[in-house]
PLY file of the C-alpha trace (Angstrom):
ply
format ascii 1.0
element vertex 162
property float x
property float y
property float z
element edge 161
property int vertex1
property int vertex2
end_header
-3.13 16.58 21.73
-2.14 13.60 19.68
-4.90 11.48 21.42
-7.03 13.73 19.42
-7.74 11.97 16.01
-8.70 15.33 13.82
-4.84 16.58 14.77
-3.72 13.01 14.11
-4.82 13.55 10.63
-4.28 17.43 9.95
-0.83 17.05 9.08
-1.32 14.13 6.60
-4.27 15.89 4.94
-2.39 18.65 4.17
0.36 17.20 2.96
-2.14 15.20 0.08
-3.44 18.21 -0.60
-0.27 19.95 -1.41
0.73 16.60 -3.33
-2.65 16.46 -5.16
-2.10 20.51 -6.19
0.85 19.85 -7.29
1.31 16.91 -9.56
-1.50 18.38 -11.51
0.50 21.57 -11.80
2.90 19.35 -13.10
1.45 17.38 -15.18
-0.50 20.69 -16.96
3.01 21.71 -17.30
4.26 18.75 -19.13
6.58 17.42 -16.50
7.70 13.43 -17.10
5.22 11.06 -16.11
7.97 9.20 -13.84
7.86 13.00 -11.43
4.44 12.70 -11.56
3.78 9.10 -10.10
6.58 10.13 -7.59
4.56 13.18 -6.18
1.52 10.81 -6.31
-0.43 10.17 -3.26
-0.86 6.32 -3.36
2.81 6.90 -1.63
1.39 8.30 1.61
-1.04 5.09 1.79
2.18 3.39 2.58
4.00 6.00 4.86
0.95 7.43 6.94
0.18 4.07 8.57
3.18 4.33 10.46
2.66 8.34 11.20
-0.79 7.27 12.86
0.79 4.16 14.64
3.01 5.97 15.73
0.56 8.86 17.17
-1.60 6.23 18.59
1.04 4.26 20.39
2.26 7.81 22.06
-1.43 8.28 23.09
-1.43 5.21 24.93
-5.00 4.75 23.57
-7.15 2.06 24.86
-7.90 0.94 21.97
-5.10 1.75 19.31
-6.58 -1.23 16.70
-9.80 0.47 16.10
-8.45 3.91 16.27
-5.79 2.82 13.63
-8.68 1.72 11.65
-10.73 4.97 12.05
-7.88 7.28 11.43
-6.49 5.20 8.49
-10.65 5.19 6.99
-10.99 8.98 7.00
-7.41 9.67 5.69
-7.77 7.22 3.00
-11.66 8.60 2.41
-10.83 12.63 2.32
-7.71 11.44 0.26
-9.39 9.59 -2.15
-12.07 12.63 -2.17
-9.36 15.25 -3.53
-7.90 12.93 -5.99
-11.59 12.26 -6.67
-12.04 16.05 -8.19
-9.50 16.04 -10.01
-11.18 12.94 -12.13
-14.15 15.40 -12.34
-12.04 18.69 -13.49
-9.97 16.21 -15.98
-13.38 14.86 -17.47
-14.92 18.23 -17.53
-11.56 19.77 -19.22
-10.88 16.74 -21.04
-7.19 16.34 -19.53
-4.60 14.37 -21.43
-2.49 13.64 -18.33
-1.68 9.36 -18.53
-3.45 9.20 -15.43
-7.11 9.93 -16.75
-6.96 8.25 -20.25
-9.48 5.66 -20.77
-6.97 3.25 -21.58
-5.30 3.49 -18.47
-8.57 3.31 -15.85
-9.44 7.10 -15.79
-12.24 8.69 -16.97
-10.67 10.69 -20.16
-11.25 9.18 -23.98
-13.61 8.52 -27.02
-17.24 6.92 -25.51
-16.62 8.22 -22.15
-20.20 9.99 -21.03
-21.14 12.10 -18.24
-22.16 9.51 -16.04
-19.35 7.28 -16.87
-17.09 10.15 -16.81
-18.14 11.68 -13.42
-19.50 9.07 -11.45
-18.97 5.60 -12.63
-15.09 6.09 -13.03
-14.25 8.28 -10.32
-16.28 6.21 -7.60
-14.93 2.98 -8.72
-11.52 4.31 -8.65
-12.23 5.81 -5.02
-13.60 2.43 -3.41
-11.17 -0.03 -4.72
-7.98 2.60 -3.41
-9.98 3.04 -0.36
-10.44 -0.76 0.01
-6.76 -1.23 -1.01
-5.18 1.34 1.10
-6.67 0.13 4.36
-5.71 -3.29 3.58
-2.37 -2.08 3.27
-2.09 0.44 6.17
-3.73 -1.95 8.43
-1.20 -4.66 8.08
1.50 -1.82 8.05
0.57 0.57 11.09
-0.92 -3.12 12.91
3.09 -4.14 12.82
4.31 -0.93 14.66
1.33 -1.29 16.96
2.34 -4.64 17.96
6.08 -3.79 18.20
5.70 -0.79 20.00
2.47 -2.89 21.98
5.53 -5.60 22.82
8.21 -2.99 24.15
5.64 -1.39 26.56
4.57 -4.53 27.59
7.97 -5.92 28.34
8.83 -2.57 30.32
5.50 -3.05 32.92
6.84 -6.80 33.06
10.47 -5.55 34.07
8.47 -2.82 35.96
6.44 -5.54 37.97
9.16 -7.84 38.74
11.32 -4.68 40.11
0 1
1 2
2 3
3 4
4 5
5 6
6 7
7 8
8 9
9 10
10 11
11 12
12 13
13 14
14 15
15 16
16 17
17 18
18 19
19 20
20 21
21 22
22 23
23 24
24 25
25 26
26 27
27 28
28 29
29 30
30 31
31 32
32 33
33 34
34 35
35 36
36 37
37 38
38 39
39 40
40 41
41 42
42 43
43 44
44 45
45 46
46 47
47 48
48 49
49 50
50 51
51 52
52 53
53 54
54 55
55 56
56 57
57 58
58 59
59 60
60 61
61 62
62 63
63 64
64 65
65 66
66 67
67 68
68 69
69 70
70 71
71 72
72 73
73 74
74 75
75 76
76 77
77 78
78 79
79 80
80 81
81 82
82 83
83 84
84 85
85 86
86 87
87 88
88 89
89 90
90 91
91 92
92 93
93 94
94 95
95 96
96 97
97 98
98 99
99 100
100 101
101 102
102 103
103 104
104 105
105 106
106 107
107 108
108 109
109 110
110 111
111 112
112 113
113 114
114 115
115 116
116 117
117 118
118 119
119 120
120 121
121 122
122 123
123 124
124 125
125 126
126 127
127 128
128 129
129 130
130 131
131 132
132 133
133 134
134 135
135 136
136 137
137 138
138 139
139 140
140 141
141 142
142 143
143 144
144 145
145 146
146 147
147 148
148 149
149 150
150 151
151 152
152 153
153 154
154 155
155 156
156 157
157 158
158 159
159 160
160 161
């Protein structure tokens, strides 16, 4: 079942989702900026790396660096998607959360126009995190790949010498 890379990523997925809900629940409800960049999901680009790793390595997949890669591209793509609508809803209801103000890389403030505001922004924003979070959860899930890779590979040696 794990070998299966849409259940690999349901549970991540939904997590983000929950996370994206929510920290703009919070943030319409005034909560500190520090709660909101904790429920963030530029977090889970760190921490799901490892999930998948670890799914892969227990699916003793052929491959596990390229499915790493795949698995890591669409979480960090559908991710990137829902944070991407919430760039559109904050342009179209001109949302004062830090996040979206001009001044801090989002898409919210004086001179900002429709095509800046829905597609210029939000796209750049979603290929450099895209970019940036496989870079990172390459590196990160390719280190418990090749530690878990090594303790398999020392048990068929011990195995073979038995």
């Amino acid at each position: 079942m794990a070998s299966d890379p849409v259940n690999r990523l349901i549970w991540p997925l939904i997590v983000a989702a929950i996370l994206v809900v929510l920290r703009i629940v919070l943030e319409k409800l005034g909560a500190p900026e520090s709660i909101n960049n904790l429920l963030g999901v530029a977090w889970l680009h760190i921490l799901v790396p490892f999930y998948l790793a670890y799914q892969i390595q227990a699916s003793e997949s052929a491959r596990p660096y390229r499915a790493l890669f795949k698995d890591l591209f669409l979480y960090t793509l559908y991710t990137r998607l829902m944070v991407l609508v919430t760039y559109w809803m904050a342009y179209l209801w001109q949302w004062q959360s830090p996040r979206f103000l001009l001044d801090r890389g989002g898409n919210v403030g004086e001179g900002i126009g429709p095509l800046q505001g829905y597609l210029v922004i939000p796209v750049r924003n979603l290929v450099v995190w895209v970019v940036m979070a496989m870079v990172i959860g390459m590196v990160l899930g390719s280190i418990l790949l090749l530690i878990k890779g090594k303790g398999r590979g020392d048990k068929t040696v011990e195995a073979d010498a038995s």
